[in-house]
Biopython code that builds the backbone (N, CA, C, O; Angstrom):
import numpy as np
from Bio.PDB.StructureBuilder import StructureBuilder

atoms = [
    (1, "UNK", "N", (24.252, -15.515, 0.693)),
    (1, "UNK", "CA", (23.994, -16.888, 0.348)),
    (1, "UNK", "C", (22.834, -17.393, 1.203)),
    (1, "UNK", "O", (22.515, -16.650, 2.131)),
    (2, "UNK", "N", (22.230, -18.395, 1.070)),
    (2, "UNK", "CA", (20.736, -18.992, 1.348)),
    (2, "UNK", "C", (21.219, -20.557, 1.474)),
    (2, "UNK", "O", (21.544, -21.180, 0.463)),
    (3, "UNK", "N", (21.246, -21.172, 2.821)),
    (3, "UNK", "CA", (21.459, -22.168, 2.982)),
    (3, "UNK", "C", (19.965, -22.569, 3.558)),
    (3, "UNK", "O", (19.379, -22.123, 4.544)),
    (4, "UNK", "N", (19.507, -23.675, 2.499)),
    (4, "UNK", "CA", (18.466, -24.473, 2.669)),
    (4, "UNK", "C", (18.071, -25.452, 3.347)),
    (4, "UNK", "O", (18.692, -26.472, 3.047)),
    (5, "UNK", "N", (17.102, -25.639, 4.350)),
    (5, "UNK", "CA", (17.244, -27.034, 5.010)),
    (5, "UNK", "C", (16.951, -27.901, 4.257)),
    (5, "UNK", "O", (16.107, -28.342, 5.036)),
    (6, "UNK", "N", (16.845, -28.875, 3.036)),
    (6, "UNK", "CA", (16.944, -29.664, 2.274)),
    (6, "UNK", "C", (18.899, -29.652, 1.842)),
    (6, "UNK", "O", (19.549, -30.275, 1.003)),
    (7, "UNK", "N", (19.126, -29.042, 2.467)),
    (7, "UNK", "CA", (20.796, -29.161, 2.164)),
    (7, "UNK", "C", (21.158, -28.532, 0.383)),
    (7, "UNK", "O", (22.067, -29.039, -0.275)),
    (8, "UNK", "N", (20.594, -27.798, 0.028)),
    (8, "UNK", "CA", (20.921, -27.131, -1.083)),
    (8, "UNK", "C", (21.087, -25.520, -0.593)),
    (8, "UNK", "O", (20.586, -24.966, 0.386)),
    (9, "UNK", "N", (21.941, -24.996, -1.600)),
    (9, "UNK", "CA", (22.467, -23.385, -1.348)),
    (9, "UNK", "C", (22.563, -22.855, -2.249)),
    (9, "UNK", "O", (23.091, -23.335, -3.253)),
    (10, "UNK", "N", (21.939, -21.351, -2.147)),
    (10, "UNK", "CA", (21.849, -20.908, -3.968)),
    (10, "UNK", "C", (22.574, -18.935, -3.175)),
    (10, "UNK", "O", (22.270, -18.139, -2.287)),
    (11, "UNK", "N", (23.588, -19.085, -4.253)),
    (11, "UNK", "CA", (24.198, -17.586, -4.110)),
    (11, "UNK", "C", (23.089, -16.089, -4.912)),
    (11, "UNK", "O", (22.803, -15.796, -6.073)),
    (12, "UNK", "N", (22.767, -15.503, -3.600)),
    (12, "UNK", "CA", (22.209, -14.015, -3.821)),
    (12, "UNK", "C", (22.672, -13.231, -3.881)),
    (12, "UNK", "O", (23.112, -12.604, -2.918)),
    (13, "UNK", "N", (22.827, -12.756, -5.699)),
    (13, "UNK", "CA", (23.393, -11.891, -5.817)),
    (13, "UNK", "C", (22.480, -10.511, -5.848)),
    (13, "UNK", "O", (23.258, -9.557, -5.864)),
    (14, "UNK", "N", (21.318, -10.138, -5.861)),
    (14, "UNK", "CA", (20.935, -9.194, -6.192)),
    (14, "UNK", "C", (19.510, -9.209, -5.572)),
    (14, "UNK", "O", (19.225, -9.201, -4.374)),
    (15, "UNK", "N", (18.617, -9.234, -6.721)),
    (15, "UNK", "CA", (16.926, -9.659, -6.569)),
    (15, "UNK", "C", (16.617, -11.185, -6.876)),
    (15, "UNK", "O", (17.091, -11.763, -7.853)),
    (16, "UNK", "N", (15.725, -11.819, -5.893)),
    (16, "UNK", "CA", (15.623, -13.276, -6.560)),
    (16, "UNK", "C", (13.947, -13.350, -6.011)),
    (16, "UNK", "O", (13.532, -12.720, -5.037)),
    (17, "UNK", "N", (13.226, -14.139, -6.755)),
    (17, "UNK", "CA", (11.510, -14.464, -6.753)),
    (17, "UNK", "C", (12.358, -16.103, -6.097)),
    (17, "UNK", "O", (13.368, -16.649, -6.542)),
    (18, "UNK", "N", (11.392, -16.561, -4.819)),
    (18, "UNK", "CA", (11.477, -18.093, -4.289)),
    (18, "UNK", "C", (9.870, -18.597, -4.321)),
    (18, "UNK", "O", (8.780, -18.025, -4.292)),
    (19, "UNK", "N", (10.207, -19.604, -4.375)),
    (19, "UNK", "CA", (8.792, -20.241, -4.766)),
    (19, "UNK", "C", (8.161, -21.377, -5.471)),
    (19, "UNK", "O", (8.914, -21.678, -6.396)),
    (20, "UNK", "N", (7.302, -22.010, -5.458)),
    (20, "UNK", "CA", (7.109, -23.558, -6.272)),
    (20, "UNK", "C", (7.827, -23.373, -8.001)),
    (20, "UNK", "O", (8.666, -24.004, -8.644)),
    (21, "UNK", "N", (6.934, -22.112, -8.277)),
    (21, "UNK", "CA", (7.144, -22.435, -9.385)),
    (21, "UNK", "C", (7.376, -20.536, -9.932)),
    (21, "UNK", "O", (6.584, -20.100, -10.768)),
    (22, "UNK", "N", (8.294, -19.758, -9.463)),
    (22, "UNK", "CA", (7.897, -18.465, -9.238)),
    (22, "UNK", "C", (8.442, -17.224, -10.238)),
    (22, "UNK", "O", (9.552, -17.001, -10.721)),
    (23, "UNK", "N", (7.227, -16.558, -10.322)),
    (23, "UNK", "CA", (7.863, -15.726, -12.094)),
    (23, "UNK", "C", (7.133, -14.156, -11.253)),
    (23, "UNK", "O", (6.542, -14.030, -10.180)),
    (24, "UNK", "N", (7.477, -13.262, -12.204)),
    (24, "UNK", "CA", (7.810, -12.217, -12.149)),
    (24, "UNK", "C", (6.588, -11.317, -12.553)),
    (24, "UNK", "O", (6.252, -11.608, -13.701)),
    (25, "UNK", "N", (6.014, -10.591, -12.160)),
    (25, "UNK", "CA", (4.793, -9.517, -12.315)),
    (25, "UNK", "C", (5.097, -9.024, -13.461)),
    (25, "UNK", "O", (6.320, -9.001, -13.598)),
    (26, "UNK", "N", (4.619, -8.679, -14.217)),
    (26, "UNK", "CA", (4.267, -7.973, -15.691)),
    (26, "UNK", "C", (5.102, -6.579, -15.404)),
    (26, "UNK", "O", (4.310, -5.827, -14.836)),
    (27, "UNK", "N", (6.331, -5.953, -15.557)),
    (27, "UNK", "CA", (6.730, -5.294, -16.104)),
    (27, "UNK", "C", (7.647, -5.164, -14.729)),
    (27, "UNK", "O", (8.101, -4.062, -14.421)),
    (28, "UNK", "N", (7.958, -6.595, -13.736)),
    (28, "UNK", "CA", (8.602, -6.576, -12.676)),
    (28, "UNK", "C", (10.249, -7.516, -13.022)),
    (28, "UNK", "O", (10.312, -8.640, -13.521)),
    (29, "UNK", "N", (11.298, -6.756, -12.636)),
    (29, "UNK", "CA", (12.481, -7.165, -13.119)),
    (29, "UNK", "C", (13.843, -8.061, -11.830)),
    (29, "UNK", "O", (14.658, -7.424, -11.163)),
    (30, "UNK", "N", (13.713, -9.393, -11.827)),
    (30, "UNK", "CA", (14.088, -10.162, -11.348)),
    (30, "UNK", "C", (15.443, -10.603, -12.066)),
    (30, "UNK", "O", (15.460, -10.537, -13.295)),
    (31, "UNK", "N", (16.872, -11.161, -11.220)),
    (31, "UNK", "CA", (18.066, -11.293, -11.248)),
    (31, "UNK", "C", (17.646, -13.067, -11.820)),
    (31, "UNK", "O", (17.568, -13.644, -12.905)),
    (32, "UNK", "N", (17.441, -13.457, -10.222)),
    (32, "UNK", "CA", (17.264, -14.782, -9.852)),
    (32, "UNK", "C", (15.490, -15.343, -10.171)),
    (32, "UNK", "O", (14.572, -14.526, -10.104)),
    (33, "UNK", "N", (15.288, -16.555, -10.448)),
    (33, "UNK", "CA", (13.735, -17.097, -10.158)),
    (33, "UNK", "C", (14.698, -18.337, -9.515)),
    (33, "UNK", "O", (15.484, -18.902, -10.276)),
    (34, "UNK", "N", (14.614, -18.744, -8.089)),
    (34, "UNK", "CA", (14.640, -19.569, -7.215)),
    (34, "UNK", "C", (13.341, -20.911, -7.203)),
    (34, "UNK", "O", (12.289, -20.973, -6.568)),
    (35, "UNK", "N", (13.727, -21.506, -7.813)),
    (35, "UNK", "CA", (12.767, -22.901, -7.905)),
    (35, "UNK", "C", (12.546, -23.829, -7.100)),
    (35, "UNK", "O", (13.141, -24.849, -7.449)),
    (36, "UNK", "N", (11.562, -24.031, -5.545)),
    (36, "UNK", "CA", (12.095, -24.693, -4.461)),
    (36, "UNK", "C", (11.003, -25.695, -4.597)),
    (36, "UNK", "O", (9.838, -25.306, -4.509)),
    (37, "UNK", "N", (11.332, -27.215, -4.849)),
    (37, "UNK", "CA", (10.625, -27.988, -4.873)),
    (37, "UNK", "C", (10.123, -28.353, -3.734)),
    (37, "UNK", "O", (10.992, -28.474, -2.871)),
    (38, "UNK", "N", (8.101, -28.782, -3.069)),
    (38, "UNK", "CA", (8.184, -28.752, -2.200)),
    (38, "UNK", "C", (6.504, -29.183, -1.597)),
    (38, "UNK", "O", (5.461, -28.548, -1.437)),
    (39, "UNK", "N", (6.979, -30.746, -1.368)),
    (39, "UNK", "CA", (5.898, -31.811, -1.695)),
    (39, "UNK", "C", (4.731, -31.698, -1.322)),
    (39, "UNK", "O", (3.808, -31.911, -2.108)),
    (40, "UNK", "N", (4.518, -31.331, -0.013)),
    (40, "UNK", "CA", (3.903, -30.353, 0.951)),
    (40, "UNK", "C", (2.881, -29.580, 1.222)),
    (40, "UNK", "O", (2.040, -29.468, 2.113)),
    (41, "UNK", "N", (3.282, -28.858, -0.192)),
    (41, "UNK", "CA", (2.562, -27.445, -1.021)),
    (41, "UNK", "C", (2.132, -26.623, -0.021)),
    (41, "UNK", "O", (0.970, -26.219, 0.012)),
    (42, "UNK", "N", (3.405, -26.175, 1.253)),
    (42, "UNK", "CA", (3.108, -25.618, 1.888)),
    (42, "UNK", "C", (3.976, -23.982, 0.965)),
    (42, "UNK", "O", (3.587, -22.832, 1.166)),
    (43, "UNK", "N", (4.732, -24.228, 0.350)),
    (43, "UNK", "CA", (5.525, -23.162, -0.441)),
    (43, "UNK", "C", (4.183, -22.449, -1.770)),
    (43, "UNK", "O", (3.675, -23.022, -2.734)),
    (44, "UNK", "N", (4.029, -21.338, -1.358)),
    (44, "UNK", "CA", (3.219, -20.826, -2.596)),
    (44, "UNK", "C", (4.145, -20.581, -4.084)),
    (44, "UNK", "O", (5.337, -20.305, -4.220)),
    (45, "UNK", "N", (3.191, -20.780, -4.986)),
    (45, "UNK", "CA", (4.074, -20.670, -6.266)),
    (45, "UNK", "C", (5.169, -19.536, -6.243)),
    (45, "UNK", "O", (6.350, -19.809, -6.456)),
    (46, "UNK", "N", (4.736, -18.251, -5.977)),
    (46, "UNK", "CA", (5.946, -17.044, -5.888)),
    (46, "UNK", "C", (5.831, -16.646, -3.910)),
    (46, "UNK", "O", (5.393, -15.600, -3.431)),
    (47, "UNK", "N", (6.139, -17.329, -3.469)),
    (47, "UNK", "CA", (6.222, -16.775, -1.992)),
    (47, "UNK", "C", (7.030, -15.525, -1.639)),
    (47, "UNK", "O", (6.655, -14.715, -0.790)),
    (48, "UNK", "N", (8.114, -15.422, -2.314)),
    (48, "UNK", "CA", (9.186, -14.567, -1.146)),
    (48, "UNK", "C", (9.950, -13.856, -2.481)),
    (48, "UNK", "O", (10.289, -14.482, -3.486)),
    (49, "UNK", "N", (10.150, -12.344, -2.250)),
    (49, "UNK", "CA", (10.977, -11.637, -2.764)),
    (49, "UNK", "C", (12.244, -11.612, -2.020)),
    (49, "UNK", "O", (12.184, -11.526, -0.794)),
    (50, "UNK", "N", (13.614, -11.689, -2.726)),
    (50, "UNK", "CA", (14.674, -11.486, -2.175)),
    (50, "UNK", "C", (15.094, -9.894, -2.288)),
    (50, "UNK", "O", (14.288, -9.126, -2.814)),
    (51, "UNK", "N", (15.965, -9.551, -1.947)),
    (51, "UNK", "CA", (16.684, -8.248, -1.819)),
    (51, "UNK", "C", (18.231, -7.946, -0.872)),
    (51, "UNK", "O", (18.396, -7.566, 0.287)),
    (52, "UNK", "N", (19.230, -8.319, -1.994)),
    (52, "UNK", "CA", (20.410, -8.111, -1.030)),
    (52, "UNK", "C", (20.832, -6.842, -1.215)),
    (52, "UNK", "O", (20.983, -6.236, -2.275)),
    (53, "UNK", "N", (21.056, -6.398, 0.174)),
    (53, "UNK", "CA", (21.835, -5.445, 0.247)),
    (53, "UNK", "C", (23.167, -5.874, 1.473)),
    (53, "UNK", "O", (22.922, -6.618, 2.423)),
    (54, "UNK", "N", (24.203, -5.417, 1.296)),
    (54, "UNK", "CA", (25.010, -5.398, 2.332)),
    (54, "UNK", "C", (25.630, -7.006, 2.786)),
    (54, "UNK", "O", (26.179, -7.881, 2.115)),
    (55, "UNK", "N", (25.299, -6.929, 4.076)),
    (55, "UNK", "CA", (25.435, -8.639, 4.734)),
    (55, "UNK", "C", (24.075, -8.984, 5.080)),
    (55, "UNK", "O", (23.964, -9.836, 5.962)),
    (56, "UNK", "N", (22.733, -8.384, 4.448)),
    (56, "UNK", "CA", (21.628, -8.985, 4.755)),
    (56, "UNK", "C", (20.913, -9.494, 3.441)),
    (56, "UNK", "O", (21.620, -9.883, 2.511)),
    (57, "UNK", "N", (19.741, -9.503, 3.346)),
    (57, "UNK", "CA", (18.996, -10.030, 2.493)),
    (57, "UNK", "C", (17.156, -9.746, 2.619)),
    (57, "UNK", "O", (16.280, -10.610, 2.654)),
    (58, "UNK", "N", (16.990, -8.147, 2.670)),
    (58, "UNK", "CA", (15.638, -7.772, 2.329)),
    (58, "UNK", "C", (14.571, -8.918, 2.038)),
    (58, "UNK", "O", (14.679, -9.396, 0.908)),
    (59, "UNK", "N", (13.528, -9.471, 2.858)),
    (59, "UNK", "CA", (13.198, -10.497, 2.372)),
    (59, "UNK", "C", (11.102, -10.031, 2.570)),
    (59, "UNK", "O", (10.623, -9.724, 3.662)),
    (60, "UNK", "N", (10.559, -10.082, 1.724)),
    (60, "UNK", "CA", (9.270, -9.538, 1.044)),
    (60, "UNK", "C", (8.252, -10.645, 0.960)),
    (60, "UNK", "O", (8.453, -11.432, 0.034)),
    (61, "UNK", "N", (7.275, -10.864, 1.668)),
    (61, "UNK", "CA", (6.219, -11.916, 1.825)),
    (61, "UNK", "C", (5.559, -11.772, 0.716)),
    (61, "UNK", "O", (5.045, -10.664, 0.869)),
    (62, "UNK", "N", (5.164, -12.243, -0.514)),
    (62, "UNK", "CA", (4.493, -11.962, -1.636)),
    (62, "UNK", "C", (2.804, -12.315, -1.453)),
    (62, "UNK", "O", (2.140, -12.363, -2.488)),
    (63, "UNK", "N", (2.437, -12.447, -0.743)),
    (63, "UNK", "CA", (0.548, -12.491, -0.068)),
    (63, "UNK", "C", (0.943, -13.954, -0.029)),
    (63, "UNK", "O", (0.010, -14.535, -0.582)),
    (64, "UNK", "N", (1.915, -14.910, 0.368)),
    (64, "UNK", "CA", (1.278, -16.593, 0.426)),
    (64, "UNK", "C", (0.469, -16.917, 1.274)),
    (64, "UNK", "O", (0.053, -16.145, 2.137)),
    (65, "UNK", "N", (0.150, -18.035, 1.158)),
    (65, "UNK", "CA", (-0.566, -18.036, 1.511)),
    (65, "UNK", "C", (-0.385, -19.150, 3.016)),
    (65, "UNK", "O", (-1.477, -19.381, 3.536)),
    (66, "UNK", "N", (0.391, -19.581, 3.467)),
    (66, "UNK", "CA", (0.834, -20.197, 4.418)),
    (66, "UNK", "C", (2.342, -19.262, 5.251)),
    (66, "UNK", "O", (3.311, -19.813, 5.775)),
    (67, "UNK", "N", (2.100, -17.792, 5.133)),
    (67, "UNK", "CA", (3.021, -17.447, 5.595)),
    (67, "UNK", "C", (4.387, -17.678, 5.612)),
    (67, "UNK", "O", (4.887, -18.712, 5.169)),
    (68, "UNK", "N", (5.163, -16.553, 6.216)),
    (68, "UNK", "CA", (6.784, -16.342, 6.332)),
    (68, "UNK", "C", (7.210, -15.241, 7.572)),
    (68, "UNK", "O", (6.744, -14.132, 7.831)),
    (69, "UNK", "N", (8.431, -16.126, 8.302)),
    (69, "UNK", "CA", (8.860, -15.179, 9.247)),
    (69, "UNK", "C", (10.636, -15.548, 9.667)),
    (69, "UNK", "O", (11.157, -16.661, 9.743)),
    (70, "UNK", "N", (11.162, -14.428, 9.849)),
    (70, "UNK", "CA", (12.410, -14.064, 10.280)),
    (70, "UNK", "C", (12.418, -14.141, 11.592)),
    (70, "UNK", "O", (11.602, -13.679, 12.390)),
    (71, "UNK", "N", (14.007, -15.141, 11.901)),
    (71, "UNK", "CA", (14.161, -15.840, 13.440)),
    (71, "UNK", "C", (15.491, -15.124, 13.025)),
    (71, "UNK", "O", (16.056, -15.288, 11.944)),
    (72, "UNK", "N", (15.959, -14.206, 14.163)),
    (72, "UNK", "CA", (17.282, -13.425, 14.000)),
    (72, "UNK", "C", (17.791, -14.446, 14.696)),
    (72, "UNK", "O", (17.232, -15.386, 15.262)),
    (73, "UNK", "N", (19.181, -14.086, 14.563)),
    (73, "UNK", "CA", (20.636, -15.090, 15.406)),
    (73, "UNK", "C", (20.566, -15.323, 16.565)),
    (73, "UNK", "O", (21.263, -16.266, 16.939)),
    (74, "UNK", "N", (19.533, -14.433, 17.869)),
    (74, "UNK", "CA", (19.086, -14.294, 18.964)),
    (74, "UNK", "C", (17.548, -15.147, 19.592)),
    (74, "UNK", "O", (16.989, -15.420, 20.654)),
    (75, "UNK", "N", (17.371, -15.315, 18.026)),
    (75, "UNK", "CA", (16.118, -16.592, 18.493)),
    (75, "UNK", "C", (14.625, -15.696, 18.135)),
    (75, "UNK", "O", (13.560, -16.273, 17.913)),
    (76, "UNK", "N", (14.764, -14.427, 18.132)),
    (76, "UNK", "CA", (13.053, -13.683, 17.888)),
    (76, "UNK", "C", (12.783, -13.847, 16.812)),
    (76, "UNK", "O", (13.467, -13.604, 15.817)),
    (77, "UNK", "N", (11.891, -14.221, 16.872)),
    (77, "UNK", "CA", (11.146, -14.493, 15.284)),
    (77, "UNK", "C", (9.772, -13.732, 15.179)),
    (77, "UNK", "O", (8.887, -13.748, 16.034)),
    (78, "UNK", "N", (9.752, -13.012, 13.885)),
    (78, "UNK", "CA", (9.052, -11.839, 13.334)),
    (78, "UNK", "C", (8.270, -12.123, 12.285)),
    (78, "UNK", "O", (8.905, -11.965, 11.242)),
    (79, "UNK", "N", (7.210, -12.459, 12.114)),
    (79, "UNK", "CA", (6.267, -12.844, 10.974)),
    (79, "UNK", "C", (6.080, -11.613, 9.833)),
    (79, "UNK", "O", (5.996, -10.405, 10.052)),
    (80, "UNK", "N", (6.051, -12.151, 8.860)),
    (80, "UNK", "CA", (5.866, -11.357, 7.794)),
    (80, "UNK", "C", (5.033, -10.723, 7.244)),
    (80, "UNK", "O", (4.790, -11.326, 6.198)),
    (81, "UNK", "N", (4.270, -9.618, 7.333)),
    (81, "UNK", "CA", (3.317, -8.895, 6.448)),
    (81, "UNK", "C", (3.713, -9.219, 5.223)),
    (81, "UNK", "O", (4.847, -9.191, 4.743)),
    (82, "UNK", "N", (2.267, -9.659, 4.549)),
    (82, "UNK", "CA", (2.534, -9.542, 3.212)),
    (82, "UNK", "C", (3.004, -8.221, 2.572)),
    (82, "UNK", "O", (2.004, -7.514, 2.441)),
    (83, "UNK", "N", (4.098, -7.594, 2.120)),
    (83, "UNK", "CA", (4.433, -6.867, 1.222)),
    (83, "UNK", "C", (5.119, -5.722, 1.904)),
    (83, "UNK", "O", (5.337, -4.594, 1.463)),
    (84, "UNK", "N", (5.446, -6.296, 3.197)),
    (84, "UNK", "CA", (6.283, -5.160, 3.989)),
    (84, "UNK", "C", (7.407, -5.897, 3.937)),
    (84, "UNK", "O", (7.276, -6.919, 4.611)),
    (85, "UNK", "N", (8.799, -5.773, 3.247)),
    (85, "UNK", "CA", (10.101, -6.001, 3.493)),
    (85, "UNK", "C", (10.921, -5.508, 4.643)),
    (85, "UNK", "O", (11.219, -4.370, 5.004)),
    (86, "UNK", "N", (11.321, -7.228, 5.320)),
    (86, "UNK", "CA", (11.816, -7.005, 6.211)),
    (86, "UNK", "C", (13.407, -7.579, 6.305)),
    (86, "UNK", "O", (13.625, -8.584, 5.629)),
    (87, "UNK", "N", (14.689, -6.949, 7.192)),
    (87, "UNK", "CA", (15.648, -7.620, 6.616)),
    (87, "UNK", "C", (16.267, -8.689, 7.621)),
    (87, "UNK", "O", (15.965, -8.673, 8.815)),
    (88, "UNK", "N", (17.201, -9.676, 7.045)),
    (88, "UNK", "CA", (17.488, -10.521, 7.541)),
    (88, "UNK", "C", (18.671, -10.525, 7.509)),
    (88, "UNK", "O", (19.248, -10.927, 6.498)),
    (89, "UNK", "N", (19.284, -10.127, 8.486)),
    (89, "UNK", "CA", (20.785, -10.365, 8.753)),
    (89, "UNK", "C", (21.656, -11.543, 8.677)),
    (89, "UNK", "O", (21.101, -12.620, 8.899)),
    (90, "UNK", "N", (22.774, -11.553, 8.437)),
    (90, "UNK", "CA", (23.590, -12.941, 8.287)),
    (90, "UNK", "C", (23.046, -13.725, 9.812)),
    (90, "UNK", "O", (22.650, -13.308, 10.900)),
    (91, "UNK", "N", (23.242, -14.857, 9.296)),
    (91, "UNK", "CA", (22.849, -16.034, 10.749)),
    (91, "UNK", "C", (21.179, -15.526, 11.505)),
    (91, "UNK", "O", (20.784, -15.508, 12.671)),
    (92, "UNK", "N", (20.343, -15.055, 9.809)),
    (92, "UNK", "CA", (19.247, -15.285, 10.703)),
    (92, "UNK", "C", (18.661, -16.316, 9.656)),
    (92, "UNK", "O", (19.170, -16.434, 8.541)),
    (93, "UNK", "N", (17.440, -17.143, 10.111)),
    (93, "UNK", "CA", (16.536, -17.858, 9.241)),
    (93, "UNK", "C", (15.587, -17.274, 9.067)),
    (93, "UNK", "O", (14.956, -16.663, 9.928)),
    (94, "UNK", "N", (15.268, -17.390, 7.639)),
    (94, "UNK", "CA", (14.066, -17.207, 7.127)),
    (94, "UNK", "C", (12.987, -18.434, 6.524)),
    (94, "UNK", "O", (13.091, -19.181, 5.550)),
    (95, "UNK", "N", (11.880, -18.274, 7.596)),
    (95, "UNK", "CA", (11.360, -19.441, 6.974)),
    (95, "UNK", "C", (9.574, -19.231, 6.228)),
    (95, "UNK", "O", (8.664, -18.443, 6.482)),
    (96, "UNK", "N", (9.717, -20.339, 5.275)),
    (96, "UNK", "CA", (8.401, -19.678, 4.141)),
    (96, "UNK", "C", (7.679, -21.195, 4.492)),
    (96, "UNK", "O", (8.224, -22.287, 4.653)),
    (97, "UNK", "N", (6.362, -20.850, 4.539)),
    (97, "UNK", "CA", (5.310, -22.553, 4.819)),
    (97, "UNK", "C", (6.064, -22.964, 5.680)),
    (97, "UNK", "O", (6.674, -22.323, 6.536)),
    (98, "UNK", "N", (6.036, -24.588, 5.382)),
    (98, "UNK", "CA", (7.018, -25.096, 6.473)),
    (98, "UNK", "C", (8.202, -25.150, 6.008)),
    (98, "UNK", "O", (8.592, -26.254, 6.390)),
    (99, "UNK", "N", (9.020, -24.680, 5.437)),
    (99, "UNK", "CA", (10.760, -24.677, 5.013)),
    (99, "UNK", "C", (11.163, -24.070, 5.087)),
    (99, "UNK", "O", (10.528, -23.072, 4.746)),
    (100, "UNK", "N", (12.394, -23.822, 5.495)),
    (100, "UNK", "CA", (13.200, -22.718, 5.987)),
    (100, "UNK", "C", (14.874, -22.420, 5.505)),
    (100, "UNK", "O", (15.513, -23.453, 5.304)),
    (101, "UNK", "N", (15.455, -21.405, 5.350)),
    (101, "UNK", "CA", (16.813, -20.759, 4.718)),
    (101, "UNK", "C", (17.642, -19.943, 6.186)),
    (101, "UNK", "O", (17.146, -19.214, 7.046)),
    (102, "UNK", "N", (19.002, -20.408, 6.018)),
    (102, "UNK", "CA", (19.635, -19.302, 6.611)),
    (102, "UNK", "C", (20.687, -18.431, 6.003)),
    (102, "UNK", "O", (21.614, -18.938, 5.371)),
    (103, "UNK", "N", (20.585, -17.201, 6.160)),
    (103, "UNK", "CA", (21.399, -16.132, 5.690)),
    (103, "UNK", "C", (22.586, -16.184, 5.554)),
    (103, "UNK", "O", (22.755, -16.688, 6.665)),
    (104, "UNK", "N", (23.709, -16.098, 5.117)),
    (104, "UNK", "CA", (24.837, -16.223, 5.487)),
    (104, "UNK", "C", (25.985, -15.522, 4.418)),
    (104, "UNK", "O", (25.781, -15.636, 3.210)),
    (105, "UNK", "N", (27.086, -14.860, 4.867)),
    (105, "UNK", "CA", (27.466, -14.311, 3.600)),
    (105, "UNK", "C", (28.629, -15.661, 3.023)),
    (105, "UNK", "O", (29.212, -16.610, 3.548)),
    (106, "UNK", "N", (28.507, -14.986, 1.496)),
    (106, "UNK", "CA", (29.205, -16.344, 0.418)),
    (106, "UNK", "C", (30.864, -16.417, 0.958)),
    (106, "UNK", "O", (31.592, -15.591, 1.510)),
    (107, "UNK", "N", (31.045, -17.732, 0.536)),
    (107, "UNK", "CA", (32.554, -17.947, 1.522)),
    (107, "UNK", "C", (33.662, -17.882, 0.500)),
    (107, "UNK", "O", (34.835, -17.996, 0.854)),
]
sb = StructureBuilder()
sb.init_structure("model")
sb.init_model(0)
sb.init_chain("A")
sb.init_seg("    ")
for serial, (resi, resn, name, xyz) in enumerate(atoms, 1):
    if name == "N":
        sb.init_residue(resn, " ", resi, " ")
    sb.init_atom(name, np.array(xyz, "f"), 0.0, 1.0, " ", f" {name:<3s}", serial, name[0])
structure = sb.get_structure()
């Protein structure tokens, strides 16, 4: 699960695209399209690939353009290469532009 700091939460079940407005590469196969409104326009249209596995959540910088980085439960925070998936364990945040999600498994 993906708890949002705007106080919204969206359950990950599988693969999900996050992003203004975020769709799927030409012959690329997505569960979820995550729609994060976000006044700002610090959120790129497709920012962030999801990927659950386990109690984490594989999380994939899609080239935005205002960056993304993983703050584990311990406080280190790890910036994102575009297109290197990195994972995020329960009780870490992931944050894209300026907004940010924490991991957590569904209750």
């Amino acid at each position: 699960m993906a708890a949002f700091d705007d106080g919204t939460t969206a359950v990950l079940n599988s693969t999900a695209l996050l992003g203004r407005n975020p769709s799927a590469n030409e012959g690329e196969t997505v569960e979820q399209l995550i729609d994060f409104a976000d006044l700002g326009r610090s959120v790129s249209k497709t920012h962030l690939h999801l990927l659950v596995e386990g109690t984490g959540v594989w999380v994939t910088d899609r080239g935005s353009t205002n960056g993304s980085a993983i703050t584990s439960p311990d406080g280190v925070e790890t910036k994102l290469a575009a297109g290197e998936p990195m994972l995020a364990s329960s009780g870490s945040q992931v944050s894209f532009g300026d907004r940010h999600f924490i991991v957590s498994r569904p209750v």
